[in-house]
PyMOL commands that place a pseudoatom at each C-alpha (Angstrom):
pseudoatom trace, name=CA, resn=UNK, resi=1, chain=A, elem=C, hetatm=0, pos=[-62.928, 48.174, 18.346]
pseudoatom trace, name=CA, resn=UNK, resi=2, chain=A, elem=C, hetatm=0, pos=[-65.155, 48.255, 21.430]
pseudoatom trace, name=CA, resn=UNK, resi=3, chain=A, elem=C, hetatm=0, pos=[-66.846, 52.334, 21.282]
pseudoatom trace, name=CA, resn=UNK, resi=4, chain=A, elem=C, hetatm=0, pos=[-66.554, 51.953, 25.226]
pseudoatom trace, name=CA, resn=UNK, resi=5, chain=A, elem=C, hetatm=0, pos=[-62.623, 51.742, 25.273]
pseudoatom trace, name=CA, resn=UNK, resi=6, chain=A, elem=C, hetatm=0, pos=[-60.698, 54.994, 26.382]
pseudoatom trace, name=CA, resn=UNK, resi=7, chain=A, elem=C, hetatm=0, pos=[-57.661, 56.542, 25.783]
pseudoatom trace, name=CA, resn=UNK, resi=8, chain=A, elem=C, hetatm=0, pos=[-54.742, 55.840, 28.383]
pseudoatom trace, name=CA, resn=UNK, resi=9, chain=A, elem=C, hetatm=0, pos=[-51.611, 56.780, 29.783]
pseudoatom trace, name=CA, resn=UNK, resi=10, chain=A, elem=C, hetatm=0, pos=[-50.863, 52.979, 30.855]
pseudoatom trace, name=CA, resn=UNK, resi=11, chain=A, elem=C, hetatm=0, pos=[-48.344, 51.434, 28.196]
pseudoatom trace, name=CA, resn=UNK, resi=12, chain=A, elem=C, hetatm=0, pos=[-49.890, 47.865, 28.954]
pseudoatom trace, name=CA, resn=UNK, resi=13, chain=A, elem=C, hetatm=0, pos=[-53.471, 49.231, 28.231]
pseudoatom trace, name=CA, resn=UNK, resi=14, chain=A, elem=C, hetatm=0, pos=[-52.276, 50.906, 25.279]
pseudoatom trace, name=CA, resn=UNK, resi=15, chain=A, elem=C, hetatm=0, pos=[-50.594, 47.913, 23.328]
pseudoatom trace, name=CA, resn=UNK, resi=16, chain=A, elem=C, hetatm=0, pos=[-53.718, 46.154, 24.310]
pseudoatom trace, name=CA, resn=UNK, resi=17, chain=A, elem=C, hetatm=0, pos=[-55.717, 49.094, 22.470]
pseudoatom trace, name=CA, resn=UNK, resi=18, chain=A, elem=C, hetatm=0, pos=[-53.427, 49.242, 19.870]
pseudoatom trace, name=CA, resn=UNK, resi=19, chain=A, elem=C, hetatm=0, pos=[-53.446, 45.299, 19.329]
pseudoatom trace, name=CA, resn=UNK, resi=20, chain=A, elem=C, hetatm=0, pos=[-56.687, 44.466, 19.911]
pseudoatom trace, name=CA, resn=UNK, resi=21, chain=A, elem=C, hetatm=0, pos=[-57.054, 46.990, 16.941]
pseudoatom trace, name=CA, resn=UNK, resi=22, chain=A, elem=C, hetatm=0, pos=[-54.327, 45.279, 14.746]
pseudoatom trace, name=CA, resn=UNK, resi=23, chain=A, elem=C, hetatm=0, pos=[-56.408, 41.992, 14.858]
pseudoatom trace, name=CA, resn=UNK, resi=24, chain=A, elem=C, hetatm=0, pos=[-59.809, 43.039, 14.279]
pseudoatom trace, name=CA, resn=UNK, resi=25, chain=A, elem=C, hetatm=0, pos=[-61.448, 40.890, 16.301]
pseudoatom trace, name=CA, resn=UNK, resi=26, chain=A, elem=C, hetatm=0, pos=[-62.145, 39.807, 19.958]
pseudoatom trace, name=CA, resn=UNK, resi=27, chain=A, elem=C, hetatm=0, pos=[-61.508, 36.010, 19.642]
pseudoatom trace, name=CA, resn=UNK, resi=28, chain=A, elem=C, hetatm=0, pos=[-58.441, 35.379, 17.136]
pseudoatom trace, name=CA, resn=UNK, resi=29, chain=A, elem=C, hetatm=0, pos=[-57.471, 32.172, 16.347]
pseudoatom trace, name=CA, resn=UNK, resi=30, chain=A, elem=C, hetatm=0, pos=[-53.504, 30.608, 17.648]
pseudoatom trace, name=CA, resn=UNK, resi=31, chain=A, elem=C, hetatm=0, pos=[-52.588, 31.523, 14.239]
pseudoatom trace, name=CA, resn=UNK, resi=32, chain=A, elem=C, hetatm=0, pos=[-54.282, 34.428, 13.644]
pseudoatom trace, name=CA, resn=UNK, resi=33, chain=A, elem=C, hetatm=0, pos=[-52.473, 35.586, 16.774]
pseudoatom trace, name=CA, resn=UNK, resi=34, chain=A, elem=C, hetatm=0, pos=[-49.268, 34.801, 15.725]
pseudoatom trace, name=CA, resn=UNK, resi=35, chain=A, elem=C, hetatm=0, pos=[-49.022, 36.584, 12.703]
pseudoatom trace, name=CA, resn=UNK, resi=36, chain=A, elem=C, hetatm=0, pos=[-50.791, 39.529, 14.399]
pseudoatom trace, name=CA, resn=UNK, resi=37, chain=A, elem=C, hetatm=0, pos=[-47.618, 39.377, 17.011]
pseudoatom trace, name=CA, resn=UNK, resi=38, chain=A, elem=C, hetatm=0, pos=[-45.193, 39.191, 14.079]
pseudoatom trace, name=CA, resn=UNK, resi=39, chain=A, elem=C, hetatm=0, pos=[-46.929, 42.157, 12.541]
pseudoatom trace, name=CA, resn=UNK, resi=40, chain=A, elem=C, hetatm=0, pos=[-46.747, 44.147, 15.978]
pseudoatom trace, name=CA, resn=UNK, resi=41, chain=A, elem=C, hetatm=0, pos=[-42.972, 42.945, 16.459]
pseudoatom trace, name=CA, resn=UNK, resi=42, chain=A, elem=C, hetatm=0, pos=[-42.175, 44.375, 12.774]
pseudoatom trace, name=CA, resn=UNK, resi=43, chain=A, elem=C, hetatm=0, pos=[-44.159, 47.395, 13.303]
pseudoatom trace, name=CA, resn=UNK, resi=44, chain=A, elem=C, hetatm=0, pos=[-41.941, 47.946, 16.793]
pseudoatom trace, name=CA, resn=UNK, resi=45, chain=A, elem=C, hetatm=0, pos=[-38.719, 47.284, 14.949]
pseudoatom trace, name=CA, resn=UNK, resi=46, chain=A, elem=C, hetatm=0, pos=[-39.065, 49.778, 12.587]
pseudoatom trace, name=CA, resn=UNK, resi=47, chain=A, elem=C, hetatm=0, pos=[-40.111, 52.316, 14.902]
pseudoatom trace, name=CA, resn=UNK, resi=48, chain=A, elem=C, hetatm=0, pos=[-37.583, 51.738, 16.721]
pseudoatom trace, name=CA, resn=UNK, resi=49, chain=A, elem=C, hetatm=0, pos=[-34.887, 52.174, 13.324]
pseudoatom trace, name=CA, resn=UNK, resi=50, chain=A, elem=C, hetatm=0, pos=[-36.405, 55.801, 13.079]
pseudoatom trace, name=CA, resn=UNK, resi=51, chain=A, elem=C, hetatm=0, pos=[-36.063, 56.742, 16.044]
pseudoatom trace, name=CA, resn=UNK, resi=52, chain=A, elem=C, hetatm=0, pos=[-32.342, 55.669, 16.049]
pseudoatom trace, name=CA, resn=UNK, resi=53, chain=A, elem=C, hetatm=0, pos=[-31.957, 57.507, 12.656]
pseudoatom trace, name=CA, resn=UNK, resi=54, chain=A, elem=C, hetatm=0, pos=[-32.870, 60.952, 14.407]
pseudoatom trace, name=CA, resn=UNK, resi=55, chain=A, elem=C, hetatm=0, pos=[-36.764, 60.777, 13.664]
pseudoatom trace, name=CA, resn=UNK, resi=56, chain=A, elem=C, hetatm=0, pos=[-38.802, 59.731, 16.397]
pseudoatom trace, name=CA, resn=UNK, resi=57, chain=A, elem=C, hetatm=0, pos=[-42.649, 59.063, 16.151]
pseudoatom trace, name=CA, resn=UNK, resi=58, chain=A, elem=C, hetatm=0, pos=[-44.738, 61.686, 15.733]
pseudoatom trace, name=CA, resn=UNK, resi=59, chain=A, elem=C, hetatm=0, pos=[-47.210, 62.212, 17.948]
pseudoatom trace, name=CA, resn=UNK, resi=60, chain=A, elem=C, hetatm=0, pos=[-51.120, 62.729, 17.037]
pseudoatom trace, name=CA, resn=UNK, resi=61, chain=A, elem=C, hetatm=0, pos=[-52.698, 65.952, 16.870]
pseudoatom trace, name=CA, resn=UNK, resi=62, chain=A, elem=C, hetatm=0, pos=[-56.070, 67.468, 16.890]
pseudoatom trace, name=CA, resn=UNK, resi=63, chain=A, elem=C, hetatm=0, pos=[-56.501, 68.820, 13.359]
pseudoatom trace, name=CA, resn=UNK, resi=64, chain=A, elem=C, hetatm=0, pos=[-58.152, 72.353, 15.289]
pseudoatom trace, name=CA, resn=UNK, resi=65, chain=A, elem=C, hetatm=0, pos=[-55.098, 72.349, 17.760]
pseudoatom trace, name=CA, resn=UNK, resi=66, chain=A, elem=C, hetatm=0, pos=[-52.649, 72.795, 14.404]
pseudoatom trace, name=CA, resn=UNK, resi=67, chain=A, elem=C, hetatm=0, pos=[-55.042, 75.036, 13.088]
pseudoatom trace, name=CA, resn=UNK, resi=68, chain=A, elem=C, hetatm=0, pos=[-54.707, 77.300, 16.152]
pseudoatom trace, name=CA, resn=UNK, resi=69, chain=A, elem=C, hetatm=0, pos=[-51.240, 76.827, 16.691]
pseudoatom trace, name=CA, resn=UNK, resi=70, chain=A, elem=C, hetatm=0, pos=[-51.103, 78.370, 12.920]
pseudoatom trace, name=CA, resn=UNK, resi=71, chain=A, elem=C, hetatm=0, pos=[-53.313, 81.048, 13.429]
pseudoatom trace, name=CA, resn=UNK, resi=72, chain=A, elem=C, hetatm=0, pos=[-50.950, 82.081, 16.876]
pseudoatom trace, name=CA, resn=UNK, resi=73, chain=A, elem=C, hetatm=0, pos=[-47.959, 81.592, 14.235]
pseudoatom trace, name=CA, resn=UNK, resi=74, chain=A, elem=C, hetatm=0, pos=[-49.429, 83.770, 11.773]
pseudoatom trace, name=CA, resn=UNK, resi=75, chain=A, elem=C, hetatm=0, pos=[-49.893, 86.542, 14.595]
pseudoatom trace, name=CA, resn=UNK, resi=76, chain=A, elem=C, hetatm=0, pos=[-46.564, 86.792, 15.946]
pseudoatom trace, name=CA, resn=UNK, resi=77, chain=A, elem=C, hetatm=0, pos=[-44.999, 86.833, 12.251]
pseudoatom trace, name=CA, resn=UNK, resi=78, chain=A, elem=C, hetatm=0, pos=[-47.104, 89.695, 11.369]
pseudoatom trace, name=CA, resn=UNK, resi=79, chain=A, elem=C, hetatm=0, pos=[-46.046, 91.801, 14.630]
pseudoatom trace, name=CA, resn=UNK, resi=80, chain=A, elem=C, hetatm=0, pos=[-42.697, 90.822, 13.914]
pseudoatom trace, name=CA, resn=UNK, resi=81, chain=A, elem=C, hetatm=0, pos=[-42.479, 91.738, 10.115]
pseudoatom trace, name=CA, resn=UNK, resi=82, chain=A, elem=C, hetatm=0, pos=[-44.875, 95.014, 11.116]
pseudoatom trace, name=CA, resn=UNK, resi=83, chain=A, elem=C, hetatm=0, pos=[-47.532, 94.135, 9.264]
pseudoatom trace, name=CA, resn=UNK, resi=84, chain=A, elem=C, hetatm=0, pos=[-49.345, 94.106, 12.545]
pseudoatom trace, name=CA, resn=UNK, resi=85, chain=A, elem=C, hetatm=0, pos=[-49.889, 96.471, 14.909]
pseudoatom trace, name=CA, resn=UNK, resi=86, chain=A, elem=C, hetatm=0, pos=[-50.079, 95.742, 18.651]
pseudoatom trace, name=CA, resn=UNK, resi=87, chain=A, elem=C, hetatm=0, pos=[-53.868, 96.437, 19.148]
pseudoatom trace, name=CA, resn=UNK, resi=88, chain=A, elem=C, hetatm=0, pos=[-54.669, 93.925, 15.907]
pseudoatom trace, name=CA, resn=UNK, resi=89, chain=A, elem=C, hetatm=0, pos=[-52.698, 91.195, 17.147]
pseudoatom trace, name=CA, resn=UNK, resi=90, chain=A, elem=C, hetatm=0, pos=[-54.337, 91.547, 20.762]
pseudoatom trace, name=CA, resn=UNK, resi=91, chain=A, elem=C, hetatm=0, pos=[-57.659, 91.616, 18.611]
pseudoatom trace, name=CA, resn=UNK, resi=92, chain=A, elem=C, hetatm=0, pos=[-56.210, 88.371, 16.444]
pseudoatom trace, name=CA, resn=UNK, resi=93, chain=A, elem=C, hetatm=0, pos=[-55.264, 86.738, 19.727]
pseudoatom trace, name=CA, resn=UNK, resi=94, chain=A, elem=C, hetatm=0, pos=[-58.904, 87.155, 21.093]
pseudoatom trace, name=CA, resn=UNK, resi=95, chain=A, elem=C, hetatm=0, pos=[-60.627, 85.596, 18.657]
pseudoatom trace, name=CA, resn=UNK, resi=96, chain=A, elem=C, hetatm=0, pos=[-58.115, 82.917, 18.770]
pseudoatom trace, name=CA, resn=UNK, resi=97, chain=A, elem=C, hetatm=0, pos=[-59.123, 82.215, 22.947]
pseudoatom trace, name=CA, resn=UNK, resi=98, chain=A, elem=C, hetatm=0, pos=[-61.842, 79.259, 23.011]
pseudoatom trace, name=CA, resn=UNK, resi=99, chain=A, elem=C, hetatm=0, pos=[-64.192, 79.419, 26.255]
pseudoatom trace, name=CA, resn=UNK, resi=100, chain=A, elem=C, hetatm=0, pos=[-65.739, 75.912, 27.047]
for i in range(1, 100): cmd.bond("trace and resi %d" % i, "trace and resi %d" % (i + 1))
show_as sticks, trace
zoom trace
């Protein structure tokens, strides 16, 4: 996949992301194509079965944007249990604030 391609919000731009990285390559052959279509089509269809069946895709996240939303978890079960008091959970939830 091209390095210089960004992420987008436009659904065309992103099937054309997501299927230029399904085929591999810039130039497929006809039949190449085709079976790269099929694949896509397949791919779509069972997507679409989950998501009728109650579990709809799950979206992508940042591995440190889990780890923080744990860490705020963490802190709010510990002031509700009372392992916590107030002034270590407002300590907890400063380290947890990320300046850029």
């Amino acid at each position: 996949m091209c390095p210089f391609v960004l992420r987008t919000n436009n659904i065309r731009e992103s099937w054309n992301n997501s299927f230029l990285s399904l085929v591999g390559c810039s130039h497929p052959s006809i039949w190449k194509t085709i079976d790269n279509l099929r694949k896509d089509r397949n791919n779509i269809q069972v997507v679409i079965l989950l998501d009728s069946c109650g579990q709809p895709p799950r979206k992508l996240a940042h591995r440190s944007t889990a780890q923080l939303q744990q860490k705020l978890h963490n802190l709010c079960t510990g002031v509700i249990d009372g392992r916590k008091s107030k002034e270590d959970t407002l300590m907890g939830l400063g380290h947890c604030i990320r300046w850029k």
